[in-house]
Biopython code that builds the backbone (N, CA, C, O; Angstrom):
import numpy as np
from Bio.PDB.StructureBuilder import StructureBuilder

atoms = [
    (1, "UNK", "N", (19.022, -8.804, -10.213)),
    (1, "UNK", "CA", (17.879, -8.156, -9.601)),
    (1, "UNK", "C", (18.201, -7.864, -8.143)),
    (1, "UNK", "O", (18.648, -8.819, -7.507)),
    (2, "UNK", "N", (18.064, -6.801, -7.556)),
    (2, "UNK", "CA", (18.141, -6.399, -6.498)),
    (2, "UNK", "C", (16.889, -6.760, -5.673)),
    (2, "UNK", "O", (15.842, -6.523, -6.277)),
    (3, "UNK", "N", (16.728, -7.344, -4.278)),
    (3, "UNK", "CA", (15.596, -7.825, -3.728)),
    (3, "UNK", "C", (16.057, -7.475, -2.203)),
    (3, "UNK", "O", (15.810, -8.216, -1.252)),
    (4, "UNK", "N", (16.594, -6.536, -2.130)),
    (4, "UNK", "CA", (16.566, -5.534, -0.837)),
    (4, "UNK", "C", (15.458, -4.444, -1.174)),
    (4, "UNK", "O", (15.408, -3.956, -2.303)),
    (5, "UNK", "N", (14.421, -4.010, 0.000)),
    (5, "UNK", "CA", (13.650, -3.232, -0.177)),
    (5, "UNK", "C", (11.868, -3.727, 0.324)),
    (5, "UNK", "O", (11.591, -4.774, 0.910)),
    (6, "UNK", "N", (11.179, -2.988, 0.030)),
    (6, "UNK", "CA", (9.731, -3.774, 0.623)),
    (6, "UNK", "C", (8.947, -4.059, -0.981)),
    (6, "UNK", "O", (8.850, -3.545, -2.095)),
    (7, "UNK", "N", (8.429, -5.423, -0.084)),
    (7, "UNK", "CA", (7.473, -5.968, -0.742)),
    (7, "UNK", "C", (6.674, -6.422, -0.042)),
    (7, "UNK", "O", (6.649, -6.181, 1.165)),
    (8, "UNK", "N", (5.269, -7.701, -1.052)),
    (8, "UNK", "CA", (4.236, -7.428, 0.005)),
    (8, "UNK", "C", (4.050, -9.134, -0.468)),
    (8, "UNK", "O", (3.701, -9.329, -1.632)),
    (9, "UNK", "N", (4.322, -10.553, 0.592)),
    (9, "UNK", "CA", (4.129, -11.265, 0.586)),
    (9, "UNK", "C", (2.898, -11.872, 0.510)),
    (9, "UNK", "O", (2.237, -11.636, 1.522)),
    (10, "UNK", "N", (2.172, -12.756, -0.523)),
    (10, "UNK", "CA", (1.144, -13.750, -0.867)),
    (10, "UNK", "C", (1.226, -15.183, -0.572)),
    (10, "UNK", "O", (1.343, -15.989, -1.496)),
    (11, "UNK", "N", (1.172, -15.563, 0.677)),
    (11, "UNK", "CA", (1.248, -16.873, 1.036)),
    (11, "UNK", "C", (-0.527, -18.140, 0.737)),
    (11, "UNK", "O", (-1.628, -17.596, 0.810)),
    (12, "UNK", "N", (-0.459, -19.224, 0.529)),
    (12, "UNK", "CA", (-1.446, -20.181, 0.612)),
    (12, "UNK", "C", (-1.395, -21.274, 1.057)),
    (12, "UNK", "O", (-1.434, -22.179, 0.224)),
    (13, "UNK", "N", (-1.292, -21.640, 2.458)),
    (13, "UNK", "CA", (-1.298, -22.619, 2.567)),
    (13, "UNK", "C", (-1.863, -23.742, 2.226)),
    (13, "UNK", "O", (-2.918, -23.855, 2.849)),
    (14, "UNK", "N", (-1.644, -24.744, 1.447)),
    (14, "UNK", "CA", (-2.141, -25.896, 1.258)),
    (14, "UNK", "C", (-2.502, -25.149, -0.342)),
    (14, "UNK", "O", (-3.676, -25.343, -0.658)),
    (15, "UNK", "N", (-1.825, -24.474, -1.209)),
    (15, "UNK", "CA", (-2.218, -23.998, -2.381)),
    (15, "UNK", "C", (-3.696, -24.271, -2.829)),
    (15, "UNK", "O", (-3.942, -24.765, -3.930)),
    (16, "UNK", "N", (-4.623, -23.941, -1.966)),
    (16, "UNK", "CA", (-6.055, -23.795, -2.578)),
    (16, "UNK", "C", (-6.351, -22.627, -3.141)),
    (16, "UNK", "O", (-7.496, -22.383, -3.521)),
    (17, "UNK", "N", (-5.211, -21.649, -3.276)),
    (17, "UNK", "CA", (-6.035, -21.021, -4.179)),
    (17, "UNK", "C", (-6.551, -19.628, -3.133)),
    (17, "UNK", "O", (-6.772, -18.523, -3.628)),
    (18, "UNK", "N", (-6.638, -19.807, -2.188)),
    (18, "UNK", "CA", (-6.667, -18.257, -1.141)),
    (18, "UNK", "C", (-5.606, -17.829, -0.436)),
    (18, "UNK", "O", (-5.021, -18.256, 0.559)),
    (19, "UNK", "N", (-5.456, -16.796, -1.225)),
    (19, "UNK", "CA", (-4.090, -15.849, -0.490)),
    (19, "UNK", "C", (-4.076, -15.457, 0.254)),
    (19, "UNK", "O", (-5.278, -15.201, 0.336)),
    (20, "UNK", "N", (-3.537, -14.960, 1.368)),
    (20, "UNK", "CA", (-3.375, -14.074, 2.735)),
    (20, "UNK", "C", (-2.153, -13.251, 2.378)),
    (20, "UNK", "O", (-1.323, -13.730, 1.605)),
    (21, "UNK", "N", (-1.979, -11.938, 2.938)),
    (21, "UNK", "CA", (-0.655, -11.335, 2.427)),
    (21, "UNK", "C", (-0.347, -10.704, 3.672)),
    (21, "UNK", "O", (-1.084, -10.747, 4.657)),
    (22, "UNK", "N", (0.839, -10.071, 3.607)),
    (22, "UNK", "CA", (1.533, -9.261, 4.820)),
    (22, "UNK", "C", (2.653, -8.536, 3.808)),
    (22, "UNK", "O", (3.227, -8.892, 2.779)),
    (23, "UNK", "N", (2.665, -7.256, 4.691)),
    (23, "UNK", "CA", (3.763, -6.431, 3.957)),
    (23, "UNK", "C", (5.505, -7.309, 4.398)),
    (23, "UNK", "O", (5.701, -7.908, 5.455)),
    (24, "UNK", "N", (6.267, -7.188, 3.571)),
    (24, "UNK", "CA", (7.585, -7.745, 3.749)),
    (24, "UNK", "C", (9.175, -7.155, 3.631)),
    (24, "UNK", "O", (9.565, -7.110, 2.465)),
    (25, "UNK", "N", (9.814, -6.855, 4.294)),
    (25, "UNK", "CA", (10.855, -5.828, 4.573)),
    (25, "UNK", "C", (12.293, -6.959, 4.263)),
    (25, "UNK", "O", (12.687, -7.616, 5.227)),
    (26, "UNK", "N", (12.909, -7.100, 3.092)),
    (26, "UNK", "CA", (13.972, -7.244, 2.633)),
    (26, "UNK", "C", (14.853, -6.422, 3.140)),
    (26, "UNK", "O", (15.022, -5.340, 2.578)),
    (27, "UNK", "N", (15.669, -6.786, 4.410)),
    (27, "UNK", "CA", (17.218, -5.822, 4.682)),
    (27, "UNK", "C", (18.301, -6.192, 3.780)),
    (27, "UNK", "O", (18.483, -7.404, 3.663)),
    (28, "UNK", "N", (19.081, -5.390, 3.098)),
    (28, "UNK", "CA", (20.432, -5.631, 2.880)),
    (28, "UNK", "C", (21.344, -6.409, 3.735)),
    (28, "UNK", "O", (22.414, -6.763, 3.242)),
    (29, "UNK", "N", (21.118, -6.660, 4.711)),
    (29, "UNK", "CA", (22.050, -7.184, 5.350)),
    (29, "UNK", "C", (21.419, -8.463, 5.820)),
    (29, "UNK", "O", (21.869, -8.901, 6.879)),
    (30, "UNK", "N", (20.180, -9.348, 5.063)),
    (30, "UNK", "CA", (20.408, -10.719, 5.165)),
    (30, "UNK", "C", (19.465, -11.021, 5.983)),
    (30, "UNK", "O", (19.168, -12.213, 6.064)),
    (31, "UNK", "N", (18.759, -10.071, 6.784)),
    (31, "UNK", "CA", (17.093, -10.081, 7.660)),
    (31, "UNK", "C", (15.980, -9.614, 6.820)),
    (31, "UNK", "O", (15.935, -8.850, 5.856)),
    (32, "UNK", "N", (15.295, -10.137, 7.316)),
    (32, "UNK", "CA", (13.866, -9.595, 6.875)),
    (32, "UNK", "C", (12.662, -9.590, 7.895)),
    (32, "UNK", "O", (12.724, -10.468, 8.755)),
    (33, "UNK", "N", (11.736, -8.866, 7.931)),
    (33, "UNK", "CA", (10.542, -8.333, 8.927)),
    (33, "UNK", "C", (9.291, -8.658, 8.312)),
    (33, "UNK", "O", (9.314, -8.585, 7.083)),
    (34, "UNK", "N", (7.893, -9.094, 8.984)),
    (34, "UNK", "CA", (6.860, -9.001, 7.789)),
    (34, "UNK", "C", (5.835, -8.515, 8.913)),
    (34, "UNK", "O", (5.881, -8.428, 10.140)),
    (35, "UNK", "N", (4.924, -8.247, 7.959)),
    (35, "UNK", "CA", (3.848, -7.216, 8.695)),
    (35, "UNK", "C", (3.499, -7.991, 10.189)),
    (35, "UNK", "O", (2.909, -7.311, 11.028)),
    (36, "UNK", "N", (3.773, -9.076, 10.448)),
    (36, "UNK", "CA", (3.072, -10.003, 11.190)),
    (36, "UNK", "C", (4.140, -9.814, 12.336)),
    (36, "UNK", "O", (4.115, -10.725, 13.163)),
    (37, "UNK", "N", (4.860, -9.050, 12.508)),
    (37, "UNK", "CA", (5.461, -9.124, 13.674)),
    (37, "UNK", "C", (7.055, -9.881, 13.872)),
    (37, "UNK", "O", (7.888, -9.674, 14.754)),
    (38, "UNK", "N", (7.108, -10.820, 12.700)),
    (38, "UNK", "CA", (7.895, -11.772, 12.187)),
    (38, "UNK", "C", (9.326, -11.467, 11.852)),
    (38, "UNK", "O", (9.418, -10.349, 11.345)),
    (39, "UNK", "N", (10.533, -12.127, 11.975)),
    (39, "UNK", "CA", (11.625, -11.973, 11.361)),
    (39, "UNK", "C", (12.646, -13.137, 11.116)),
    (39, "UNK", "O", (12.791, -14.174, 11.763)),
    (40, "UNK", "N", (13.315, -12.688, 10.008)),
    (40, "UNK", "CA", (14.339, -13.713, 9.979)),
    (40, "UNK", "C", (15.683, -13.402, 9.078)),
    (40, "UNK", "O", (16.424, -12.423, 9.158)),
    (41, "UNK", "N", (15.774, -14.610, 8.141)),
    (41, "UNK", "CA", (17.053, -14.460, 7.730)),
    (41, "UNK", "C", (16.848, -14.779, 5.899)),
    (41, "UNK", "O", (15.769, -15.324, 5.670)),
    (42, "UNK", "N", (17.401, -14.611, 5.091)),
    (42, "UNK", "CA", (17.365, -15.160, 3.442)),
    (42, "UNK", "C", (18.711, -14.890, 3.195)),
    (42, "UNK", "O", (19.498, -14.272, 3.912)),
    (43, "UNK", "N", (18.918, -15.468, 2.000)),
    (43, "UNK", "CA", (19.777, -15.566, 1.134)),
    (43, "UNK", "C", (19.100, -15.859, -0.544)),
    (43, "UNK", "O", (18.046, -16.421, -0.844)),
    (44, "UNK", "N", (20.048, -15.305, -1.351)),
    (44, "UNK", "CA", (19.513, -15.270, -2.719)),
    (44, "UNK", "C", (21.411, -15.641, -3.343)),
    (44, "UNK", "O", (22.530, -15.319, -2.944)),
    (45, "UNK", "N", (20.748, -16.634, -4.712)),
    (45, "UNK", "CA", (21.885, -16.900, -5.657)),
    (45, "UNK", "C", (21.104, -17.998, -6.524)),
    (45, "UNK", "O", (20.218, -18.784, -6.191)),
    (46, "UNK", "N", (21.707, -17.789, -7.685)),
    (46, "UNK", "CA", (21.458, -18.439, -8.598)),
    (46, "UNK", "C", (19.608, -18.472, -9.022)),
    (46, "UNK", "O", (18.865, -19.424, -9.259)),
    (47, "UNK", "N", (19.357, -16.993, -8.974)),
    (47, "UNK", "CA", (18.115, -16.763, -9.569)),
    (47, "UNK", "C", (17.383, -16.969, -8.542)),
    (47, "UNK", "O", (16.417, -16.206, -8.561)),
    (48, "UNK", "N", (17.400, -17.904, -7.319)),
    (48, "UNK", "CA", (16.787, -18.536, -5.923)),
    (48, "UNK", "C", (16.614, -17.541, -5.048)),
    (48, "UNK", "O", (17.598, -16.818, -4.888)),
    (49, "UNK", "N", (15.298, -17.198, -4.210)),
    (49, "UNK", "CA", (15.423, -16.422, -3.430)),
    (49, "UNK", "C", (14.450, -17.468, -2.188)),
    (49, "UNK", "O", (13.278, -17.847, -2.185)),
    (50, "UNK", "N", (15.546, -17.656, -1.272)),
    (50, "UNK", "CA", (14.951, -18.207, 0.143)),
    (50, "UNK", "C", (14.803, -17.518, 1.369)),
    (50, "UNK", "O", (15.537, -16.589, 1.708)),
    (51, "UNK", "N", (13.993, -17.902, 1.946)),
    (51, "UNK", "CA", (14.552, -16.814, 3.032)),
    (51, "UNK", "C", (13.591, -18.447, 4.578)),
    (51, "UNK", "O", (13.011, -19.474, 4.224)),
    (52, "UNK", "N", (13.805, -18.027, 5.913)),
    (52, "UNK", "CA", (13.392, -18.533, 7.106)),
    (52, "UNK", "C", (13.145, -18.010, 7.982)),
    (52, "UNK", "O", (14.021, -17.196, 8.274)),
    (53, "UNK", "N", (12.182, -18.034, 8.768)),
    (53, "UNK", "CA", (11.927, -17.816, 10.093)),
    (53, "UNK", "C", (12.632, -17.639, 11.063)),
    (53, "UNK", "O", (13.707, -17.979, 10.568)),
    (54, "UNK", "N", (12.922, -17.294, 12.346)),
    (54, "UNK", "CA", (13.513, -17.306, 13.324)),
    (54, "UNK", "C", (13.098, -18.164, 14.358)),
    (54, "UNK", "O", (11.896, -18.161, 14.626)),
    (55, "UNK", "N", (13.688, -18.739, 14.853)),
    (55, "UNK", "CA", (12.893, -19.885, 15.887)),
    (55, "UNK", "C", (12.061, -20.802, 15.722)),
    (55, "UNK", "O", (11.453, -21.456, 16.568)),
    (56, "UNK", "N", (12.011, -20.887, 13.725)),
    (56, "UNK", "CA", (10.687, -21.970, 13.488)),
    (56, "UNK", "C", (11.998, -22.390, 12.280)),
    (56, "UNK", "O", (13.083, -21.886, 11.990)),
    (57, "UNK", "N", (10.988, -23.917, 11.669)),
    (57, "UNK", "CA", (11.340, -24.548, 10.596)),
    (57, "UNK", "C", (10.807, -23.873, 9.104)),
    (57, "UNK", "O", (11.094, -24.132, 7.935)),
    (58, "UNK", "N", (10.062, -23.069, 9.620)),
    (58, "UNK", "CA", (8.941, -22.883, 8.093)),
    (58, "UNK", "C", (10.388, -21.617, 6.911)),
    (58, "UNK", "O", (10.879, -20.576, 7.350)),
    (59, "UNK", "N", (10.594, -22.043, 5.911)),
    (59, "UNK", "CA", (11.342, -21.567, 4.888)),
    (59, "UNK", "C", (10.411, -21.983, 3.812)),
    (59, "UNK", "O", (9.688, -22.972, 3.694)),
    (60, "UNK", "N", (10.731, -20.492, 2.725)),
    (60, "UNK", "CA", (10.007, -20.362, 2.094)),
    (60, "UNK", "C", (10.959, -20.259, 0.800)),
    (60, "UNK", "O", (12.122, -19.924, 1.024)),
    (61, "UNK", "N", (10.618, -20.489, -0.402)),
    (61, "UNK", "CA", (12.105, -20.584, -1.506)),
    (61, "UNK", "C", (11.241, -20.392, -3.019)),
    (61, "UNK", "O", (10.163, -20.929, -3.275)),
    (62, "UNK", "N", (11.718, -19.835, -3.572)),
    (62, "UNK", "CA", (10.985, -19.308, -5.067)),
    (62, "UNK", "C", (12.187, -18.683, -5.857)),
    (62, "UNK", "O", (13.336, -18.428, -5.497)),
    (63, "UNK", "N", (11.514, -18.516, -7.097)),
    (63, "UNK", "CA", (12.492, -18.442, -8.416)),
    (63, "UNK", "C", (12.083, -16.819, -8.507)),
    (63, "UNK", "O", (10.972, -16.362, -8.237)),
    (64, "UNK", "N", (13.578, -15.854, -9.075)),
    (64, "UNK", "CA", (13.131, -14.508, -9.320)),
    (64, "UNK", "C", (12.852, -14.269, -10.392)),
    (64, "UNK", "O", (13.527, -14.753, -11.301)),
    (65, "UNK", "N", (11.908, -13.552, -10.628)),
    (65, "UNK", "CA", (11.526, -12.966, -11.903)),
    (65, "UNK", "C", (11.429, -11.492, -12.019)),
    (65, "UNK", "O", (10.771, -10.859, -11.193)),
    (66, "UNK", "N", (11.905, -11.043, -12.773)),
    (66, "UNK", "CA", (11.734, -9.355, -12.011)),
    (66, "UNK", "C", (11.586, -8.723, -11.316)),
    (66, "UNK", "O", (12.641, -8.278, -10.864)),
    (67, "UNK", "N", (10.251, -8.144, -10.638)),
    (67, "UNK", "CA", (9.713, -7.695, -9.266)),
    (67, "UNK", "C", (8.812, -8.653, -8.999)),
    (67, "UNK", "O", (7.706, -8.331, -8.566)),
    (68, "UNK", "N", (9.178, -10.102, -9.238)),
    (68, "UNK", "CA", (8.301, -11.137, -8.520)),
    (68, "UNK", "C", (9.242, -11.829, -7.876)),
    (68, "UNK", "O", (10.440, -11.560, -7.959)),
    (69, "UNK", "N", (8.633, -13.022, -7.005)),
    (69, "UNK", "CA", (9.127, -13.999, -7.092)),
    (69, "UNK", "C", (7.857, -15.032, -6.472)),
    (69, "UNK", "O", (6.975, -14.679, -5.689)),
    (70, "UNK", "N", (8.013, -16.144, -6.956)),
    (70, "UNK", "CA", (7.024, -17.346, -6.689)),
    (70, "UNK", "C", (7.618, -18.691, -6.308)),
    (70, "UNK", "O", (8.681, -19.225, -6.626)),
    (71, "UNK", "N", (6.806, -19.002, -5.679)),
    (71, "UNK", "CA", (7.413, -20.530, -4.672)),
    (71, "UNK", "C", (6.802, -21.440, -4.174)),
    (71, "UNK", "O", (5.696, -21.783, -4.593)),
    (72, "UNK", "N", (7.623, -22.209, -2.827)),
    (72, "UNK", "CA", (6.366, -22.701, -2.262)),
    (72, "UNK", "C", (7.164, -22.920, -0.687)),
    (72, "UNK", "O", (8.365, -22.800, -0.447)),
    (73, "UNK", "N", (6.671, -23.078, -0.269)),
    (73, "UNK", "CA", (7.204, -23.112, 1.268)),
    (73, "UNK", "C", (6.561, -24.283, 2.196)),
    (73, "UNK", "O", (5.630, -25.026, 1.885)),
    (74, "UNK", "N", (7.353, -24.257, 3.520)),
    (74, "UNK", "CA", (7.123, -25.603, 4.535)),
    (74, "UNK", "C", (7.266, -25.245, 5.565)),
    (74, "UNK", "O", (7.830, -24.169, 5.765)),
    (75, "UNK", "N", (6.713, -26.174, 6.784)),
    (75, "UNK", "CA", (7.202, -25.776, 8.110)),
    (75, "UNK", "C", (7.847, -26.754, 8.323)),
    (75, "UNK", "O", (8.743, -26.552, 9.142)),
    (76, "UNK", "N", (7.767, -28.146, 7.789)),
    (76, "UNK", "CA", (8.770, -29.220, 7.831)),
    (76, "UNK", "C", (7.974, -29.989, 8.947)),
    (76, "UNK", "O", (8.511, -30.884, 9.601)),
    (77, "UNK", "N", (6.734, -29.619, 9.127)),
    (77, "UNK", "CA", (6.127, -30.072, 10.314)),
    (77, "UNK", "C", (4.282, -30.608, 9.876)),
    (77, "UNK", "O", (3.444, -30.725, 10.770)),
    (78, "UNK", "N", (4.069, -30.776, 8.918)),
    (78, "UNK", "CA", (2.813, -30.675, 7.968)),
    (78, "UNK", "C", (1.929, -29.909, 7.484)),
    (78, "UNK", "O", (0.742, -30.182, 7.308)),
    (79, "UNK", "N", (2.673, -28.573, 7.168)),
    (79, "UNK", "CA", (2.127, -27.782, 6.879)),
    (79, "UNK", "C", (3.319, -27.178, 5.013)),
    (79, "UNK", "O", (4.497, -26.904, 4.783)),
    (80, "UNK", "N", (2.221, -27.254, 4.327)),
    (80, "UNK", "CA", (3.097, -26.861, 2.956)),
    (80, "UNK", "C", (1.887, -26.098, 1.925)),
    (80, "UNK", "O", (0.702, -26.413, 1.815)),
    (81, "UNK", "N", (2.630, -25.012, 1.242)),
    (81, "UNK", "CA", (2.145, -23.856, 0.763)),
    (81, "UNK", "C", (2.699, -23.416, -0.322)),
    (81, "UNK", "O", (3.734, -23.978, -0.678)),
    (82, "UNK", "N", (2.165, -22.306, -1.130)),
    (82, "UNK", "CA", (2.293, -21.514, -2.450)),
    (82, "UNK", "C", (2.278, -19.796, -2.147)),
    (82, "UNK", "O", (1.482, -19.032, -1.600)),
    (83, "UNK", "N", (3.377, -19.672, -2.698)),
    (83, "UNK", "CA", (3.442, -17.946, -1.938)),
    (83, "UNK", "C", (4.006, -17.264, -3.760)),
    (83, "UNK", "O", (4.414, -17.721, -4.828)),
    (84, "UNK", "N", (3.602, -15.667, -3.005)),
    (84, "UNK", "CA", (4.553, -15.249, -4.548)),
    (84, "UNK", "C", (4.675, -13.960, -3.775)),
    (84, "UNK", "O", (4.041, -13.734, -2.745)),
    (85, "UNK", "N", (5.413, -13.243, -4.260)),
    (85, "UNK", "CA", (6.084, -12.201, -3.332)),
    (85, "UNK", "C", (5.585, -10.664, -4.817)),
    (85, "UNK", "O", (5.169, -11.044, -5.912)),
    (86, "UNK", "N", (5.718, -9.366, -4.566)),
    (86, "UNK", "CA", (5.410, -8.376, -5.603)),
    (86, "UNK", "C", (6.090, -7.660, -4.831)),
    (86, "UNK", "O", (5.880, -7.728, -3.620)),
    (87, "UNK", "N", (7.478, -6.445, -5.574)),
    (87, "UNK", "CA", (8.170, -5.936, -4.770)),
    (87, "UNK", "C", (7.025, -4.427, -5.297)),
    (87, "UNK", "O", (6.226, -4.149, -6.192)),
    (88, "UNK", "N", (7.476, -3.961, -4.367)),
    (88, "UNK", "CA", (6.891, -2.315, -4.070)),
    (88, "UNK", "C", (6.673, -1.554, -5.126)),
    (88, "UNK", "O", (7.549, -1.848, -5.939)),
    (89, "UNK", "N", (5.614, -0.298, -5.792)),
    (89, "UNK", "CA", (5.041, -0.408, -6.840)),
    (89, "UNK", "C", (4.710, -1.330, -7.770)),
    (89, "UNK", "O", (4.476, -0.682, -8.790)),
    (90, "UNK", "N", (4.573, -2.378, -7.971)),
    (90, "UNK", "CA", (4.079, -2.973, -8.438)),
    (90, "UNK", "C", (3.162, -3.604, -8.864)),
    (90, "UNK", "O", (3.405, -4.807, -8.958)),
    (91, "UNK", "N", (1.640, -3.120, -9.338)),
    (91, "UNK", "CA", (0.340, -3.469, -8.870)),
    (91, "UNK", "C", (0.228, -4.923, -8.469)),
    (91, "UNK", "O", (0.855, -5.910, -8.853)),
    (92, "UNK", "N", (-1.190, -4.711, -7.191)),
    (92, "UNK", "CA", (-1.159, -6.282, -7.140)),
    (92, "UNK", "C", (-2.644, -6.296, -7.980)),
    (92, "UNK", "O", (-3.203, -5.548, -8.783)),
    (93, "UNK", "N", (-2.941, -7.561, -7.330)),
    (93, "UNK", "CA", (-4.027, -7.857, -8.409)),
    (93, "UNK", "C", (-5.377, -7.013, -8.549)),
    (93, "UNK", "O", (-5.683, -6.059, -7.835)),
    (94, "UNK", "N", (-6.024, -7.468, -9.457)),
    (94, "UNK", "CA", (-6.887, -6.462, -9.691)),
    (94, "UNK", "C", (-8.030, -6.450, -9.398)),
    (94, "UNK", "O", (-8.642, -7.336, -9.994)),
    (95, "UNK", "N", (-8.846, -5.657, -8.527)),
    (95, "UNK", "CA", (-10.197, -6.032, -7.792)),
    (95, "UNK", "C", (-11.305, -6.291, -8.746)),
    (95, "UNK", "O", (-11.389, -5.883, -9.904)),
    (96, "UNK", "N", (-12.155, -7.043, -8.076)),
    (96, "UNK", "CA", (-13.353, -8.059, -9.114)),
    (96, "UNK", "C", (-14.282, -6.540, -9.598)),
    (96, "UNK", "O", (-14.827, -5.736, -8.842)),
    (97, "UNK", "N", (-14.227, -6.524, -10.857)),
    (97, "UNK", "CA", (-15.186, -5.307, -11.303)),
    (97, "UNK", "C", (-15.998, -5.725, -12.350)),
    (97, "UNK", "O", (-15.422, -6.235, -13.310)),
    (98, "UNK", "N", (-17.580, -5.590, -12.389)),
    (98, "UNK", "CA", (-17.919, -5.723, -13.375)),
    (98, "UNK", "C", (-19.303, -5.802, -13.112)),
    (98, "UNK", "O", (-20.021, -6.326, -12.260)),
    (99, "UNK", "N", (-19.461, -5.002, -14.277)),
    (99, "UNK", "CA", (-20.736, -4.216, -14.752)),
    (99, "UNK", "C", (-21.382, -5.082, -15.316)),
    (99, "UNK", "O", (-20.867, -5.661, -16.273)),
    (100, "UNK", "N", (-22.982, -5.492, -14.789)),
    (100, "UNK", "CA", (-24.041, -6.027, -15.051)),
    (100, "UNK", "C", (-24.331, -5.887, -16.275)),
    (100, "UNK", "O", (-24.342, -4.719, -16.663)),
    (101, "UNK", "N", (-24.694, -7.078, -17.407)),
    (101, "UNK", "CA", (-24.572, -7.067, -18.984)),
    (101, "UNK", "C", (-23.594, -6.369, -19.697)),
    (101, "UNK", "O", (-23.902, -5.674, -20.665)),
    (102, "UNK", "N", (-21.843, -6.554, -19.102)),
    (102, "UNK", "CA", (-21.221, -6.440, -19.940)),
    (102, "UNK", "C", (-19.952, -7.902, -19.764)),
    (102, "UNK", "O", (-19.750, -8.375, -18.645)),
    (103, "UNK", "N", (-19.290, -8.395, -20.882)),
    (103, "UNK", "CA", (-18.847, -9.586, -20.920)),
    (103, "UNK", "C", (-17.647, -9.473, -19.376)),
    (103, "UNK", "O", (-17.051, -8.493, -18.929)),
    (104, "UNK", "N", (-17.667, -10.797, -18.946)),
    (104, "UNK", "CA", (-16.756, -10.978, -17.845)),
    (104, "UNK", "C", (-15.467, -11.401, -18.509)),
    (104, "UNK", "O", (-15.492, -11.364, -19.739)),
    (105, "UNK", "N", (-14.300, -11.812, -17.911)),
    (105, "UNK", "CA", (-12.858, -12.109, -18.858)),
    (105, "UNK", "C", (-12.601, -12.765, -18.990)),
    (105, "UNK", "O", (-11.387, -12.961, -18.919)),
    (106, "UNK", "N", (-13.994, -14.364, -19.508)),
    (106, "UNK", "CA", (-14.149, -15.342, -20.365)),
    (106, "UNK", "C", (-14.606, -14.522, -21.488)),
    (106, "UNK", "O", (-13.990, -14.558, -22.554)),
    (107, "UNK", "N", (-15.366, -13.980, -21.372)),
    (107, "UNK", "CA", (-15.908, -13.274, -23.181)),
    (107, "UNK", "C", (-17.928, -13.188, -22.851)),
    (107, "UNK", "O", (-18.719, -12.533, -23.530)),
    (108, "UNK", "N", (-18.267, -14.052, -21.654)),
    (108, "UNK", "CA", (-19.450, -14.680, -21.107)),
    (108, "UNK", "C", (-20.628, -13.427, -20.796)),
    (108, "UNK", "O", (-20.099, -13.178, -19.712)),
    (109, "UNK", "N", (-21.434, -12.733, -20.831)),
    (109, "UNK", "CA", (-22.112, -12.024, -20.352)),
    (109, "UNK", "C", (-23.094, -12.482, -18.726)),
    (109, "UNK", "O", (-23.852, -11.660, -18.210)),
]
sb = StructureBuilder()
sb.init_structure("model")
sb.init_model(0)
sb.init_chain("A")
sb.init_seg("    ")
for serial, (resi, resn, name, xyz) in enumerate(atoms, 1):
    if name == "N":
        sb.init_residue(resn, " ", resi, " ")
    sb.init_atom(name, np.array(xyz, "f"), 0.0, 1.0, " ", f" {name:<3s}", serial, name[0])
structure = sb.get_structure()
């Protein structure tokens, strides 16, 4: 799998369950940028895709799956999280829709 290119990072700290995202810029050459102003460095092998910060401890490390990848990350400082990454076209999730008396996606009205 090729994982040069943009994608759009889903981080949670403390995996409760609320995502925050930022767009994410995979360079070929071993940097990466995220919407936040941010940059650093990764490496990928053996299915593993990690990548780190610049000037901080926080690395983030997940397994590839096609145009995903999912993980969990640290700052090494008390802070630890659940991220999943969606590379470019790829829908993300799907906004809450639903029409008054028709079943929700338990089966539930």
């Amino acid at each position: 799998m090729s994982v040069p290119g943009n994608w759009t990072l889903n981080y949670d700290w403390g995996c409760g369950g609320n995502y925050d995202s930022t767009s994410f810029a995979v360079n070929a050459n071993g940097t990466f940028t995220d919407g936040q102003g941010h940059s650093g460095v990764w490496v990928q092998a053996a299915g593993m895709f990690t990548f780190k910060y610049n000037n901080l401890n926080t690395t983030y490390s997940g397994n590839l799956a096609s145009k995903s990848i999912t993980g969990i990350q640290s700052t090494f400082g008390g802070l630890n999280g659940c991220f999943y990454m969606l590379q470019a076209g790829v829908p993300a999730e799907a906004k809450e829709v639903h029409e008054k008396g028709t079943p929700d996606a338990s089966g539930k009205k």
